[in-house]
RODO-2510 file (C-alpha; in nm, 4 decimals, decimal comma):
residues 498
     n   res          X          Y          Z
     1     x    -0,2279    -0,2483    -6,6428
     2     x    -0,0364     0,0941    -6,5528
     3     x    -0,2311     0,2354    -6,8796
     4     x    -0,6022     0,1282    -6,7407
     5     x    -0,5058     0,2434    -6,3946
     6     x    -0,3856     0,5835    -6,5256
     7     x    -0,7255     0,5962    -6,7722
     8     x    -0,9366     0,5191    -6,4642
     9     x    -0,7417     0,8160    -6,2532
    10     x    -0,7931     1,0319    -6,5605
    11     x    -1,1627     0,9283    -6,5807
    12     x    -1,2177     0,9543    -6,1844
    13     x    -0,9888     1,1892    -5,9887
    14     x    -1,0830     1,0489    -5,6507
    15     x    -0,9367     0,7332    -5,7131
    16     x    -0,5679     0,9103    -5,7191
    17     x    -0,6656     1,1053    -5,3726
    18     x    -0,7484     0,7231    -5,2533
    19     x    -0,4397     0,5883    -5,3638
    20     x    -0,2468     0,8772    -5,2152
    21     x    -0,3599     0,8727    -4,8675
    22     x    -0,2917     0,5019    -4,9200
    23     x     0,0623     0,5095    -5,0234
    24     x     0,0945     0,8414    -4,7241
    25     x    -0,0569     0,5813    -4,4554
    26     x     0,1678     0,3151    -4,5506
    27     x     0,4846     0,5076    -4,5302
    28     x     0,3723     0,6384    -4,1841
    29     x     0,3327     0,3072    -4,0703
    30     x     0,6454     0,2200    -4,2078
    31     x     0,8375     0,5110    -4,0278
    32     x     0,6336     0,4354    -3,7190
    33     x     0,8015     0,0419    -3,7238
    34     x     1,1196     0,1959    -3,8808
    35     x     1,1862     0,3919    -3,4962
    36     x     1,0328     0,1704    -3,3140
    37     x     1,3220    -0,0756    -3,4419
    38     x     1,4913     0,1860    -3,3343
    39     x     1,4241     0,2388    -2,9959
    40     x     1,3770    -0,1113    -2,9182
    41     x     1,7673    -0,1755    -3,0514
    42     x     1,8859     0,1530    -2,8093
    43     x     1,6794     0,0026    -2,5243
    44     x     1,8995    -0,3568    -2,5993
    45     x     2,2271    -0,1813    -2,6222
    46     x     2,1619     0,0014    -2,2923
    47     x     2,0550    -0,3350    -2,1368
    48     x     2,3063    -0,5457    -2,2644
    49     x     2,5666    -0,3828    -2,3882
    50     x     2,6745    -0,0743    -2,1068
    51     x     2,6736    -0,2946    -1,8405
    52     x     2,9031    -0,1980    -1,5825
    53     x     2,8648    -0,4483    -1,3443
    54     x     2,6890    -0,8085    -1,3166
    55     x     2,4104    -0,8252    -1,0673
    56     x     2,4042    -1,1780    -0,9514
    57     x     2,2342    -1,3689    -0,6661
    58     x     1,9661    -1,1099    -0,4413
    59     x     2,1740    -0,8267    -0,4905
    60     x     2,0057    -0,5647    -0,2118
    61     x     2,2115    -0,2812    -0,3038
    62     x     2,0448    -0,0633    -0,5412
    63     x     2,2918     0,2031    -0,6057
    64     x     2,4687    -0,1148    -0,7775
    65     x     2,1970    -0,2012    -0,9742
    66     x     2,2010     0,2055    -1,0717
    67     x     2,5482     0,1798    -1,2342
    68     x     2,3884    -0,0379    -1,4871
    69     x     2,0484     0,1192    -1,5290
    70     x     2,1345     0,5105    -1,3966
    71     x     1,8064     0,6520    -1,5368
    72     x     1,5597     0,4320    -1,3328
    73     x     1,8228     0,4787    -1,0509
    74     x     1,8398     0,8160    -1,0476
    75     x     1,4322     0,8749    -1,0697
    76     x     1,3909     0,5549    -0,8190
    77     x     1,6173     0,8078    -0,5528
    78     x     1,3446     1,0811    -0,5915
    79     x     1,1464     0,8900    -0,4192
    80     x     1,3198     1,0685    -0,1272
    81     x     1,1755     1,3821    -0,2220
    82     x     0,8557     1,5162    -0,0163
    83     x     0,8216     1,8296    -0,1630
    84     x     0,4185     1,7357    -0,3212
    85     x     0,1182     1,8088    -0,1610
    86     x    -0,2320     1,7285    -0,2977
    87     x    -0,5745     1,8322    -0,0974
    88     x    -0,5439     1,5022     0,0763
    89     x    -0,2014     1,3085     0,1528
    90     x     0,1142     1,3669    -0,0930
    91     x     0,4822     1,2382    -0,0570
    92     x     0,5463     1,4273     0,3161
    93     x     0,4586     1,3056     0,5885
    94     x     0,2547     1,4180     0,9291
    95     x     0,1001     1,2869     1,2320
    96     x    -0,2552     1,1273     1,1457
    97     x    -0,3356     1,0935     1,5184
    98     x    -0,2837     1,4227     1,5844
    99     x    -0,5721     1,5561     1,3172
   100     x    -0,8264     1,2962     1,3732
   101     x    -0,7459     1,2148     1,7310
   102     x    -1,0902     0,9419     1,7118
   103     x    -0,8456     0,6754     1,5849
   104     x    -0,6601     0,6977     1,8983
   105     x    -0,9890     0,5341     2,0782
   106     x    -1,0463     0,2916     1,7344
   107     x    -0,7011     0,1658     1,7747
   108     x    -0,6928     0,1371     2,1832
   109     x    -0,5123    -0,1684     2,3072
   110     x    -0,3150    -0,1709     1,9452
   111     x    -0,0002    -0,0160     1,8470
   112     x    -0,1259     0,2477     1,6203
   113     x    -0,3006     0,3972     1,8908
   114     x     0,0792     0,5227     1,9793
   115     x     0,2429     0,6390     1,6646
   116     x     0,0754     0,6339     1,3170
   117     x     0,2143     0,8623     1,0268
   118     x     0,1120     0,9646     0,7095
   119     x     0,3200     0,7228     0,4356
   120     x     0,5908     0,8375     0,2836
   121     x     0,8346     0,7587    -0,0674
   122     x     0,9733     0,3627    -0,0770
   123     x     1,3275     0,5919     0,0173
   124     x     1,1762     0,6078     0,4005
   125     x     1,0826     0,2541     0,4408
   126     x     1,3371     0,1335     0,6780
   127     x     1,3756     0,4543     0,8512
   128     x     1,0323     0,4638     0,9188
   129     x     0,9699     0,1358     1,0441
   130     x     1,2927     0,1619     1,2792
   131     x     1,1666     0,4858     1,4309
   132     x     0,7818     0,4105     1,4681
   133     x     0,6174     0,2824     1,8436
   134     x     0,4546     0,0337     1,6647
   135     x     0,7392    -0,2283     1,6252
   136     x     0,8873    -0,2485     1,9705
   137     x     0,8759    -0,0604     2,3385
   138     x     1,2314     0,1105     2,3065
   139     x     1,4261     0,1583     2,6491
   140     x     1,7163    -0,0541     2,8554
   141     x     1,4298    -0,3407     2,8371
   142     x     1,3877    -0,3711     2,4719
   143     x     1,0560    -0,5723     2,4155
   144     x     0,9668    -0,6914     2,0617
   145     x     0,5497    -0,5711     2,0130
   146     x     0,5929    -0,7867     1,6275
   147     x     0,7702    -1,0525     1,4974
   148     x     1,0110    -1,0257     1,2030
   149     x     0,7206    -1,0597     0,9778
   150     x     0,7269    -0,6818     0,9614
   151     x     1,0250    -0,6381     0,7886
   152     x     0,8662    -0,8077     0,4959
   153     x     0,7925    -0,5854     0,2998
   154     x     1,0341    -0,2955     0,3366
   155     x     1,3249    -0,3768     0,1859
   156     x     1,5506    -0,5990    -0,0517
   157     x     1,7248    -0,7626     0,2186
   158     x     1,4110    -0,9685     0,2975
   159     x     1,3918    -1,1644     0,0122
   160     x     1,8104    -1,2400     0,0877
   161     x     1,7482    -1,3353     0,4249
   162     x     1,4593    -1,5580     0,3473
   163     x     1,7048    -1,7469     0,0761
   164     x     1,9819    -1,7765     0,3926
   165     x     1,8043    -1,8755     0,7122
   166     x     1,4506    -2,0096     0,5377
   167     x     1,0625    -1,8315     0,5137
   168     x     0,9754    -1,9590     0,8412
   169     x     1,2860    -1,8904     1,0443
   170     x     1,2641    -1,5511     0,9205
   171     x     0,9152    -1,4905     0,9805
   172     x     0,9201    -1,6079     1,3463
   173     x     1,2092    -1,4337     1,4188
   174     x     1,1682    -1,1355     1,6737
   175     x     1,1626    -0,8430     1,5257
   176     x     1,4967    -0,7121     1,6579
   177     x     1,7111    -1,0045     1,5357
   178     x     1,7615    -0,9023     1,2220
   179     x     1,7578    -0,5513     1,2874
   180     x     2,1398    -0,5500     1,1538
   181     x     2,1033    -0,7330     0,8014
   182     x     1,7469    -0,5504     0,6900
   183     x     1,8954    -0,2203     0,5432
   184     x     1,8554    -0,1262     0,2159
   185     x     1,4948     0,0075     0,1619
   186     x     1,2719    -0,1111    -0,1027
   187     x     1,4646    -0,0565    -0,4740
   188     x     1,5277    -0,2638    -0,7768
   189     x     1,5952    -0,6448    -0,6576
   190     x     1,2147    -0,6265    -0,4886
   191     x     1,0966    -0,6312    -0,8401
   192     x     1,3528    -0,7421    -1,1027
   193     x     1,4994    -1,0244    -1,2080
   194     x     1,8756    -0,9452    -1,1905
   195     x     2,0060    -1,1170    -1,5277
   196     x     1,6869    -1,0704    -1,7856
   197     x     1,5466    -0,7348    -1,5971
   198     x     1,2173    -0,9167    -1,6600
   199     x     0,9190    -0,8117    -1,3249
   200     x     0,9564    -1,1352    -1,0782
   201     x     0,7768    -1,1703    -0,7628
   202     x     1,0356    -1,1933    -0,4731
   203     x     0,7890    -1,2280    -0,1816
   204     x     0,6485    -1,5993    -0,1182
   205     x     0,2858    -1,4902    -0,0219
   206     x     0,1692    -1,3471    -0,2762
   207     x     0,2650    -1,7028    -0,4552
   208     x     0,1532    -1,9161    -0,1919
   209     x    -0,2182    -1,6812    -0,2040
   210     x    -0,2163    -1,7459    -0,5522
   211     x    -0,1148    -2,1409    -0,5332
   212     x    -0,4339    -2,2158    -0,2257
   213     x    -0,7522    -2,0415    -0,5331
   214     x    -0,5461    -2,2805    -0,7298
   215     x    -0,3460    -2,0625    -0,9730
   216     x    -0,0031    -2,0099    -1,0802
   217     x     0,1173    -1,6761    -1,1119
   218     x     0,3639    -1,7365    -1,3350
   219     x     0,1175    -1,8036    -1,5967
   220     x     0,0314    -1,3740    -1,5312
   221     x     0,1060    -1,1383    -1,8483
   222     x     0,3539    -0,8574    -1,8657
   223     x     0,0981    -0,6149    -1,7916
   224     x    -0,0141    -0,7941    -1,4865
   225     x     0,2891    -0,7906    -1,3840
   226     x     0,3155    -0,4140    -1,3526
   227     x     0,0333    -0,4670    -1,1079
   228     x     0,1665    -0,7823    -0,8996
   229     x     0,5147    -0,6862    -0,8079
   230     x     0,3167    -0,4174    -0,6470
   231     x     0,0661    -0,6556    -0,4436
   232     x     0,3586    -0,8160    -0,2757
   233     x     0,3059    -0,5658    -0,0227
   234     x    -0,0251    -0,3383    -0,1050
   235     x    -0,2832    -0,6146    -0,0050
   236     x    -0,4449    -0,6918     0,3032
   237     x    -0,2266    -0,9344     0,4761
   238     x    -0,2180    -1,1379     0,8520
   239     x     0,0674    -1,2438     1,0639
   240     x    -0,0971    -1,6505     1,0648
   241     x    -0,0597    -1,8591     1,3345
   242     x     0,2496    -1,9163     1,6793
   243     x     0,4906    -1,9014     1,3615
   244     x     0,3652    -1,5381     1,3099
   245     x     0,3481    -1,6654     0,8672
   246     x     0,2544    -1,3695     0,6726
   247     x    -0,0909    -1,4534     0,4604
   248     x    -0,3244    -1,3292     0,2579
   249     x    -0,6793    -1,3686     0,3275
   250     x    -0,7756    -1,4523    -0,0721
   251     x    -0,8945    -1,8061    -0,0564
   252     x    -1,2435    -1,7088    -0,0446
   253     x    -1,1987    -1,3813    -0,3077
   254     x    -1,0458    -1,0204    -0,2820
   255     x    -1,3545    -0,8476    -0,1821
   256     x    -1,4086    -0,6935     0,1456
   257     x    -1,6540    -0,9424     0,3041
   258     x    -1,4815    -1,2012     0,1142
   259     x    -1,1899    -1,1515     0,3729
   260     x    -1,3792    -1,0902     0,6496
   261     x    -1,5678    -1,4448     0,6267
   262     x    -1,2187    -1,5758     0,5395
   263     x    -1,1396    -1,4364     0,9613
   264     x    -1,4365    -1,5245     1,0700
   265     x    -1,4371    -1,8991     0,9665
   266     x    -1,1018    -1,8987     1,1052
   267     x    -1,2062    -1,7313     1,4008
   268     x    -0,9848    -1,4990     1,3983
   269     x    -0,8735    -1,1321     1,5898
   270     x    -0,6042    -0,8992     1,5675
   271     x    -0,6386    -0,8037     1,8655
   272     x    -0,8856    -0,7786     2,1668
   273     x    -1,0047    -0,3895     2,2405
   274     x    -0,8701    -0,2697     2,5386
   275     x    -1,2066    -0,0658     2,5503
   276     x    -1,5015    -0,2172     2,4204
   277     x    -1,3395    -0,5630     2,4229
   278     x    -1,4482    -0,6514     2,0847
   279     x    -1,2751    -0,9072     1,9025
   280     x    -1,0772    -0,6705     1,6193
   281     x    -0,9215    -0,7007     1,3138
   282     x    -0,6989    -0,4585     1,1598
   283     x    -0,6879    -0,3955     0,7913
   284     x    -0,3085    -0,3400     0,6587
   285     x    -0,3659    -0,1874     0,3197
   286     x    -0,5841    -0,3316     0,0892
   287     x    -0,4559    -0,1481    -0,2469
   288     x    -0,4355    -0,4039    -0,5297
   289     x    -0,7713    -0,5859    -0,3903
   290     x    -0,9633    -0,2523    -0,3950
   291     x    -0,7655    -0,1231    -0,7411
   292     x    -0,9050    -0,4474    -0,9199
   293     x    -1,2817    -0,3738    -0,8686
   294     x    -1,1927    -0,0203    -0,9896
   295     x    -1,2193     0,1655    -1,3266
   296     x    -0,8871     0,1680    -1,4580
   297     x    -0,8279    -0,1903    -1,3892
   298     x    -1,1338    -0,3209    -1,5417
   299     x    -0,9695    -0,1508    -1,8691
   300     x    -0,6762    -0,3140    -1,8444
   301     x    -0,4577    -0,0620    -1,6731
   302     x    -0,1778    -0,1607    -1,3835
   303     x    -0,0394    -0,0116    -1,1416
   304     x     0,2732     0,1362    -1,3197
   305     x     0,0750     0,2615    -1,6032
   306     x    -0,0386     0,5678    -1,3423
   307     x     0,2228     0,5691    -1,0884
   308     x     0,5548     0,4772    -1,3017
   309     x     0,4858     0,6107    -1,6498
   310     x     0,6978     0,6324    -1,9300
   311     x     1,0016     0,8796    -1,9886
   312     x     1,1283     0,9378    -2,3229
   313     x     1,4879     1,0399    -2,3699
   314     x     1,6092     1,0362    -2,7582
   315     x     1,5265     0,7047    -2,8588
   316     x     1,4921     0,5309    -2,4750
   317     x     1,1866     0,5036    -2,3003
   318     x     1,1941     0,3558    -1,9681
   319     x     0,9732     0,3917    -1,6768
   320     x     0,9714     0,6614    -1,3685
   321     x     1,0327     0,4966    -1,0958
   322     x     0,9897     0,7702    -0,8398
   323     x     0,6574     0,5828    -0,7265
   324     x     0,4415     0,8469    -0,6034
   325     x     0,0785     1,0048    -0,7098
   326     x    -0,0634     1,0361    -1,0193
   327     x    -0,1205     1,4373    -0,9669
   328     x     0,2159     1,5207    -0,9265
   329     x     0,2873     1,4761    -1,3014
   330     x    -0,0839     1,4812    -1,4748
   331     x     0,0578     1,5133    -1,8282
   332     x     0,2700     1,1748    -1,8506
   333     x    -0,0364     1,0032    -1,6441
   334     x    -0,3847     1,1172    -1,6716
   335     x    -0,3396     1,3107    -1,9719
   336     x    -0,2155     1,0003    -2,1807
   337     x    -0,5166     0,8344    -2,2096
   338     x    -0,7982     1,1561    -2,0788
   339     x    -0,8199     1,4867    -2,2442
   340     x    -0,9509     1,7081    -2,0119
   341     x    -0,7469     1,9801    -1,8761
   342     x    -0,4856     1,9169    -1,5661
   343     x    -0,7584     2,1348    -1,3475
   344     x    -1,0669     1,9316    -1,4190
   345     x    -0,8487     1,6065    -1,3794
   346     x    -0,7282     1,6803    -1,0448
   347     x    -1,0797     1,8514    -0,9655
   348     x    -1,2351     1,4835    -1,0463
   349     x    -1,0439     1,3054    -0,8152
   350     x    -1,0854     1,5911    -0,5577
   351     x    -1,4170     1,4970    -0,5530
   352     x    -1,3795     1,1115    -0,5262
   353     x    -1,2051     1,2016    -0,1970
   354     x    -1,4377     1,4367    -0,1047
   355     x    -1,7011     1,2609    -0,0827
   356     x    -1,5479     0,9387     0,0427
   357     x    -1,3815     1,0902     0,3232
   358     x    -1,7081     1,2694     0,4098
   359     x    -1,8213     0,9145     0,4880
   360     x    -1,5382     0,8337     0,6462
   361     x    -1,4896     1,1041     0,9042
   362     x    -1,8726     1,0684     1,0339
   363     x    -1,7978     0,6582     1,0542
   364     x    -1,4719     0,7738     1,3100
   365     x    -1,6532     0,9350     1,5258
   366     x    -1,9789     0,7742     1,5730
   367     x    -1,7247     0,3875     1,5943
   368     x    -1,5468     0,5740     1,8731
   369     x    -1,8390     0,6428     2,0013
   370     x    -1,9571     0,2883     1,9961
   371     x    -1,6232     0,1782     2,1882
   372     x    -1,7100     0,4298     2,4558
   373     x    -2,0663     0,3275     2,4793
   374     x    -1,9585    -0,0301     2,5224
   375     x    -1,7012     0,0409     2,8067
   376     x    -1,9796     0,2143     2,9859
   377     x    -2,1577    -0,0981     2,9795
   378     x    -1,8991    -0,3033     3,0722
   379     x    -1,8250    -0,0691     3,3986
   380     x    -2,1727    -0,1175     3,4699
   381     x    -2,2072    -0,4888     3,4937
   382     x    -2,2817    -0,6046     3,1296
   383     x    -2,2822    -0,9580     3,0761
   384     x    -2,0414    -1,1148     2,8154
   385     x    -2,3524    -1,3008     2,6388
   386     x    -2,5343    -0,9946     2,6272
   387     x    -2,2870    -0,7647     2,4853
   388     x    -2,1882    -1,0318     2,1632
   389     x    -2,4003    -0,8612     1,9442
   390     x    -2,3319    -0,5490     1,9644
   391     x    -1,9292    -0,6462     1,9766
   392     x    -1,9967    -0,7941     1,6379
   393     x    -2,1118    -0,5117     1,5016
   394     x    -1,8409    -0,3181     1,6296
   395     x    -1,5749    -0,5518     1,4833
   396     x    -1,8253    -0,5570     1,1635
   397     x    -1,8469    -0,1446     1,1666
   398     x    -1,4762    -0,0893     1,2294
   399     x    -1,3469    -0,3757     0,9851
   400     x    -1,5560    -0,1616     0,6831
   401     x    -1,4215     0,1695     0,8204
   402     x    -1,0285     0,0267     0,8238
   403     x    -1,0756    -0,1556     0,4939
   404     x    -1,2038     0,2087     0,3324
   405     x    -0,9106     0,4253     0,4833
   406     x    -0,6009     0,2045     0,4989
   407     x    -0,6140     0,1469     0,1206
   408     x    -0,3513     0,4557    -0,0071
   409     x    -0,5539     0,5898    -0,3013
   410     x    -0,8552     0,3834    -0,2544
   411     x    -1,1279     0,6659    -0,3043
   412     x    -0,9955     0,7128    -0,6262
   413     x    -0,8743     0,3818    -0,7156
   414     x    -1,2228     0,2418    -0,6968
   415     x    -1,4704     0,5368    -0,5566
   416     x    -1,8137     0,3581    -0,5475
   417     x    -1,6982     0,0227    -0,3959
   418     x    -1,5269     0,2534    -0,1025
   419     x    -1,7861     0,4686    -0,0702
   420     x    -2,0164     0,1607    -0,0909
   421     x    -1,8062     0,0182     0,2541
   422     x    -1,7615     0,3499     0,4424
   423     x    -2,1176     0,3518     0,3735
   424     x    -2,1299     0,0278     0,5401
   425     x    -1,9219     0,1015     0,8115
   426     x    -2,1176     0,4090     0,8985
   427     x    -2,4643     0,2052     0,9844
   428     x    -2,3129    -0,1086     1,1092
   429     x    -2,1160     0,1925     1,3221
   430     x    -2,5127     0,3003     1,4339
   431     x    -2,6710    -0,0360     1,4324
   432     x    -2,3968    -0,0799     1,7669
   433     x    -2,4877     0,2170     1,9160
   434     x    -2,8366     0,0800     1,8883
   435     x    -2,7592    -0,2495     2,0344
   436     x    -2,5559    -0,0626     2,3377
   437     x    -2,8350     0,1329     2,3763
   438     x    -3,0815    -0,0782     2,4777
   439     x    -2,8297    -0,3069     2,7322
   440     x    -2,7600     0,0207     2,8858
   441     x    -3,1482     0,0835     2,9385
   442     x    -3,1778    -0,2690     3,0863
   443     x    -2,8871    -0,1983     3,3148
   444     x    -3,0728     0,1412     3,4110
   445     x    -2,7915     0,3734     3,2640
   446     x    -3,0373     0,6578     3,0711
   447     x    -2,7377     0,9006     3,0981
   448     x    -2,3622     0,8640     3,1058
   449     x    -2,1246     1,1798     2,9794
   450     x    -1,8758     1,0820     2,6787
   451     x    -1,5508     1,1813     2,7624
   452     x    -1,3277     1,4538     2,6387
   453     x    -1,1158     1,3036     2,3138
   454     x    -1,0339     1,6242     2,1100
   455     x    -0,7224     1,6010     2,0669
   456     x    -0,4420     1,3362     2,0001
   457     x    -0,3073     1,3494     2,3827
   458     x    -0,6468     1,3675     2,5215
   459     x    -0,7246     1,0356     2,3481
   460     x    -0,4254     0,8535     2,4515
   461     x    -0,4423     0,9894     2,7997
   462     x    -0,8413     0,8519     2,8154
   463     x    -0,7442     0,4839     2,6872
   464     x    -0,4420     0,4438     2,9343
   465     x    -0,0845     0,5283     2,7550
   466     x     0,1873     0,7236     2,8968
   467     x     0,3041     0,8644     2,6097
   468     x     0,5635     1,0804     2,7786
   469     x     0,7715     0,7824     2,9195
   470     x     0,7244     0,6077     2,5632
   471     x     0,8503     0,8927     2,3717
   472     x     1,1144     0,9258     2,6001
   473     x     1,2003     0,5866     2,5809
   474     x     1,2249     0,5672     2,2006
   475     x     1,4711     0,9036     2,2134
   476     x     1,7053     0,6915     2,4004
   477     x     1,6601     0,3925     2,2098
   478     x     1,6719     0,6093     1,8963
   479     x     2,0445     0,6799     1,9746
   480     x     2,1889     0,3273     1,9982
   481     x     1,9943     0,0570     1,8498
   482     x     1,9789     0,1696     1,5019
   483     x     2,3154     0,3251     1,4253
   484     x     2,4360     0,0384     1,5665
   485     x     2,2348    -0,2012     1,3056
   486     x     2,3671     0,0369     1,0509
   487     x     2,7461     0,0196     1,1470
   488     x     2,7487    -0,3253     1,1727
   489     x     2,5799    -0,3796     0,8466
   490     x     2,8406    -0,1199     0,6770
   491     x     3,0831    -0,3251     0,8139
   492     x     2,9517    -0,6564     0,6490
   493     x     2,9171    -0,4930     0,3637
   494     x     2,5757    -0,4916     0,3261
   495     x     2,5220    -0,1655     0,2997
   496     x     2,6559     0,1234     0,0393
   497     x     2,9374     0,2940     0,2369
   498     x     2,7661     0,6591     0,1587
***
């Protein structure tokens, strides 16, 4: 047989250049398996074999977890680091009020109407819910604004306390209570399963959202679960009923009207506008619902394929886990799967933005308008019957407009179905100012002079707050509550001593 093949060679060259490339593809793929092997048996060893310490139980403490696993530890801590800036957002933080002062008057009777900051690394997340207005009116008469519901998702320590006093204890809780045992911010035990490393959801409603459409999450693949240990906390999300039970509005679906039939069959409100005394709802942050109607995810992509991708170091790989954007390191994310040039990459999702928050910045200001227009109306004798529709609208118009902007990354994540609701938001916004319009004509208002909202101060000042005795209250409160929550949990050992 060796004879006829070497004949047939002799007879027709090509057949040896055949065979060659052959035999060269073969041992490629061989070499290819050969380090994979490799790697696969250093990733083992590191997991298995270096351990330094066993993480048992809900272990909150992820500088622990770090003596195990330093290399996601030590990339996890740069998540501390605010030193990126894109053309819109990055990993520092400013005051969002104070550069588009309308949201003041779209928040009015709410608490981000006194404090709301551009987010920040998963580092910050205690520290920034501890120091906000939002959570509680500081001063010698501590008031709770929100239950303990909004510790949920910003730390480790959740999960831990949930195990010790029960879901709904802790959920009902006020907000203070447990001001001394929430500590740690968000790190490895949110997402990990201490003894197998494996992804494990740690939060109960994004199982319990998953067990009411009448599926069972832990049925969800690997790669899913890159994207669902995320949703524990980017989704849209309500504080449900006396028992304040956090829940996600998904029975009906994961689009935007989806949810807001899902409120409106439950008749629902976040709150009641202390302006235009429309029946609101606020939308948290809508990520993973928005990121699933998107691009990337329709190709099979998660969320930790963009913002944790893979580090190579000899033969590990493991995954960055400073969680941030995309554009601060094109070359391990866009670049792995696009090859266009880092310019044109971040140019394209420049102009996602762009043109999204084009939309969005004409829907702030003609919605604030609409709550003016409606308070007007109200000082002028306006009947509750007559003024439903146009509160609808409002609630419709501003429910779009929050759904659009709240989502972190949403313009990019999935630019024509945001575009598509700012878009939505914007002439529900005008179809309002239509529908005041006319009640103001039949009250025999033909002129009225909209008031001076320029700035962040001039806002607040216009819907009522005294920011200067709030800020002064949370300076005071500033320097006891929380160092006290801190020493006390150092002392219980519940925090790292450093």
């Amino acid at each position: 047989m060796c004879k006829k093949l070497a004949e047939s060679i002799r007879r027709k060259p090509s057949i040896g250049w055949v065979l060659f490339v052959v035999v060269m593809v073969l041992v490629f793929l061989l070499g290819l398996l050969a380090a994979s092997i490799t790697e696969r048996r250093a990733e083992i060893a590191t997991l298995y074999n270096n351990k330094k310490v066993e993480i048992t139980g809900i272990n909150p403490k992820s500088e622990e977890w770090g003596l195990n696993y330093p290399r996601e530890y030590n990339t996890w801590k740069k998540t501390k680091e605010m030193d990126f800036t894109s053309k819109h957002l990055g990993s520092n933080t400013y005051d969002v009020l104070e550069t588009r002062p309308e949201m003041v008057i779209l928040w009015a009777g709410y608490a981000f109407s006194r404090d709301y900051t551009a987010p920040r690394g998963h580092m910050y997340t205690i520290e920034d819910v501890t120091q906000t207005l939002r959570t509680g009116t500081p001063g010698p008469e501590v008031k709770d604004m929100q239950p303990s519901t909004c510790w949920a998702c910003k730390s480790p320590d959740v999960p831990r306390m949930m195990q010790e006093v029960g879901v709904e204890n802790f959920y009902k809780a006020p907000w203070s209570q447990y001001g001394h045992e929430v500590v740690n911010p968000i790190g490895c035990a949110d997402c990990h399963d201490p003894a197998t490393m494996n992804l494990t959801i740690t939060r109960p409603a994004l199982i319990e959202a998953y067990e009411r459409r009448g599926d069972d999450i832990a049925n969800a693949t690997p790669q899913e679960m890159r994207s669902l240990v995320c949703a524990q906390c980017h989704v849209e999300y309500y504080f449900k009923g006396d028992e304040k039970y956090l829940t996600f509005p998904w029975d009906g679906g994961f689009t935007m009207e989806d949810m807001e039939a899902y409120f409106d069959n439950a008749q629902y409100a976040d709150w009641t506008h202390s302006v235009s005394k429309a029946p609101m709802l606020k939308a948290q942050h809508p990520d993973y619902e928005l990121f699933i109607l998107g691009p990337h995810a329709k190709r099979g992509l998660s969320c930790a394929d963009c913002h944790m991708p893979y580090i190579a170091e000899g033969g590990i790989k493991y995954s960055d886990h400073q969680v941030m954007s995309p554009l601060k390191n094109i070359s391990s994310t866009c670049q792995t799967c696009h090859r266009d040039s880092e310019e044109e990459l971040r140019n394209y999702v420049y102009e996602y933005q762009d043109k999204a928050l084009e939309i969005r910045d004409r829907v702030e200001v003609e919605l604030a308008k609409a709550h003016i227009m409606a308070k007007v109306a109200w000082d002028k004798g306006a009947k509750e019957a007559r003024m439903k529709p146009a509160l609808q609208l409002i609630r419709q118009a501003q429910w779009r407009w929050d759904f659009g902007v709240a989502s972190h990354g949403g313009s990019f994540h999935a630019p024509v179905e945001t575009q598509r609701i700012l878009a939505h938001g914007l002439d529900r916004s005008m179809q309002a100012q239509i529908e005041l319009q006319k009640v103001l004509f039949e009250l025999g208002v033909t002129k009225f002079e909209m008031p001076d909202i320029s700035t962040k101060a001039k806002a607040q000042k216009f819907i009522g707050l005294d920011m200067e005795k709030l800020e002064k209250d949370k300076e005071t409160w500033l320097k006891t509550t929380p160092p006290a929550w801190i020493e006390t949990a150092r002392a219980n050992g519940r925090l790292a001593a450093n």
